[in-house]
C-alpha positions as CSV (number, residue, x, y, z in Angstrom):
1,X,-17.1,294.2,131.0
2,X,-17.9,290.7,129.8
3,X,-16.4,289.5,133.5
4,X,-19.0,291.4,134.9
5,X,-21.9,290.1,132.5
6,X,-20.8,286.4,133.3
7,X,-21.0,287.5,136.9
8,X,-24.6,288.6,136.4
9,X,-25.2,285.6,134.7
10,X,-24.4,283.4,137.2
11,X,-26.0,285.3,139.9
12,X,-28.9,285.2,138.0
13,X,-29.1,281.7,137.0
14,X,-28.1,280.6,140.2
15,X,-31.1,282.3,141.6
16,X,-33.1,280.7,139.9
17,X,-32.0,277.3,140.5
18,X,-32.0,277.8,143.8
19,X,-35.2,279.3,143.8
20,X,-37.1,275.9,141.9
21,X,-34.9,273.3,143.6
22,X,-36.9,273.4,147.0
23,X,-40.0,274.1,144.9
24,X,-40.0,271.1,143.1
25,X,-38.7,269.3,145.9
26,X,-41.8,270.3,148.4
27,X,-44.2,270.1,145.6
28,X,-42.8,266.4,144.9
29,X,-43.7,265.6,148.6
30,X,-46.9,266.2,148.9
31,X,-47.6,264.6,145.3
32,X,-45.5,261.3,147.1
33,X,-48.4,261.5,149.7
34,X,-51.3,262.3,147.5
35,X,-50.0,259.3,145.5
36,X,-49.4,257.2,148.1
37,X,-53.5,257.7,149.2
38,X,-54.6,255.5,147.1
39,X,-52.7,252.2,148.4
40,X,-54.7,250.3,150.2
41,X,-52.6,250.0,153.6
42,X,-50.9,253.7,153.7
43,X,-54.2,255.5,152.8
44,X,-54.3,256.4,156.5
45,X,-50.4,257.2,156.9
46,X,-50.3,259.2,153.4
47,X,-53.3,261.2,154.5
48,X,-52.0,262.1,157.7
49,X,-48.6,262.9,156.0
50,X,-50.1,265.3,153.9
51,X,-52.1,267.0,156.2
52,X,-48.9,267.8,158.4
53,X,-46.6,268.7,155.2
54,X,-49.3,271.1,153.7
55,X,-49.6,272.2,157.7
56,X,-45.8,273.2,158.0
57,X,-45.8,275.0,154.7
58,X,-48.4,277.1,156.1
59,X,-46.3,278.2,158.9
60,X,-44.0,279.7,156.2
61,X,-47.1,281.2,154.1
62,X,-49.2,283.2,156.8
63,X,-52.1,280.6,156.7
64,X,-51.1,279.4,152.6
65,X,-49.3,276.6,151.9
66,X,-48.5,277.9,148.5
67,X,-47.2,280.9,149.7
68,X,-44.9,278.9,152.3
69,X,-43.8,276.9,149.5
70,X,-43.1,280.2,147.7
71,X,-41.3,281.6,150.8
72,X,-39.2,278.7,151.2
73,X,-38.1,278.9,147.8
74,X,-37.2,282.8,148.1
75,X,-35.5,282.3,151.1
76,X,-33.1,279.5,149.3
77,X,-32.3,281.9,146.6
78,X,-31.2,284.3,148.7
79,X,-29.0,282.2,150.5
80,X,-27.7,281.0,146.9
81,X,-27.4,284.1,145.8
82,X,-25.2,284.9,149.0
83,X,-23.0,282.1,147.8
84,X,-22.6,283.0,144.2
85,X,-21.3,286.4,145.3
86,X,-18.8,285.1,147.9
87,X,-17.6,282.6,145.3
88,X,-17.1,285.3,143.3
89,X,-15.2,287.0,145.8
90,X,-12.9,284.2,146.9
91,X,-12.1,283.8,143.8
92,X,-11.2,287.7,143.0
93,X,-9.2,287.8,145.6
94,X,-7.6,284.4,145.5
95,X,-6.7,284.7,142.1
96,X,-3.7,286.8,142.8
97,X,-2.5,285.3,145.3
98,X,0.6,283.0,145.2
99,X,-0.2,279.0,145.3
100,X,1.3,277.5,148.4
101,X,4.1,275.4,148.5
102,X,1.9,272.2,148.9
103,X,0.4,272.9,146.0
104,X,3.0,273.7,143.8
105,X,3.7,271.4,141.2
106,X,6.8,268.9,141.8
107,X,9.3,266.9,139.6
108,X,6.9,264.4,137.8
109,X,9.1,260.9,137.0
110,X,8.3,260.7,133.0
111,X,6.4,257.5,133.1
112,X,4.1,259.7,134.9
113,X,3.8,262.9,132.9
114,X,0.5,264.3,131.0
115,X,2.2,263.2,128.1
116,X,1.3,259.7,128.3
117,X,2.9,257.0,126.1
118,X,2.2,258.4,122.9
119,X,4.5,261.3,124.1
120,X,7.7,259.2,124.8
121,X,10.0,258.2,122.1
């Protein structure tokens, strides 16, 4: 039960993260160019900038760049929430599963050891 819950958990918050990530990340782009406006020599560049940003975002929104913004965002934590799961899953299933020779641990000279030098007397 509470492997499940943490499951859900994850799922959930990873939603989310991926949901405001490309949020915040589109909505900090077109502040850059609003900002950007008011110096003197990119005033032209900035505007221009803007105009095709918001212009792309309403390809996304049916005609609303917020809604594109929105879309974007949904779209994102979808395909997060697609990774959570099959993270999950790899590791359900690799769990079980014997470690390959590669990774097997070897004969570690002492010197070397987790113990440190505290550790040898």
């Amino acid at each position: 039960m509470n492997m499940w819950l943490s499951f859900f958990f994850s799922l959930i918050l990873t939603s989310l993260v991926s949901f405001a990530t490309p949020i915040i990340v589109c909505v900090l782009i077109l502040v850059s160019f609003y900002l950007m406006a008011y110096v003197p020599a990119l005033g032209f560049l900035a505007e221009k900038g803007y105009e095709h940003t918001w212009n792309f975002f309403t390809v996304f929104g049916d005609g609303s760049g917020s809604m594109g913004i929105i879309t974007i965002g949904a779209a994102c934590a979808v395909v997060g929430f697609l990774f959570e799961a099959l993270n999950f899953y790899r590791y359900q299933t690799l769990v079980h599963q014997p470690l390959p020779s590669w990774l097997l641990p070897h004969n570690v000279p002492d010197f070397l050891s987790h113990k440190g030098i505290k550790g040898r007397r």
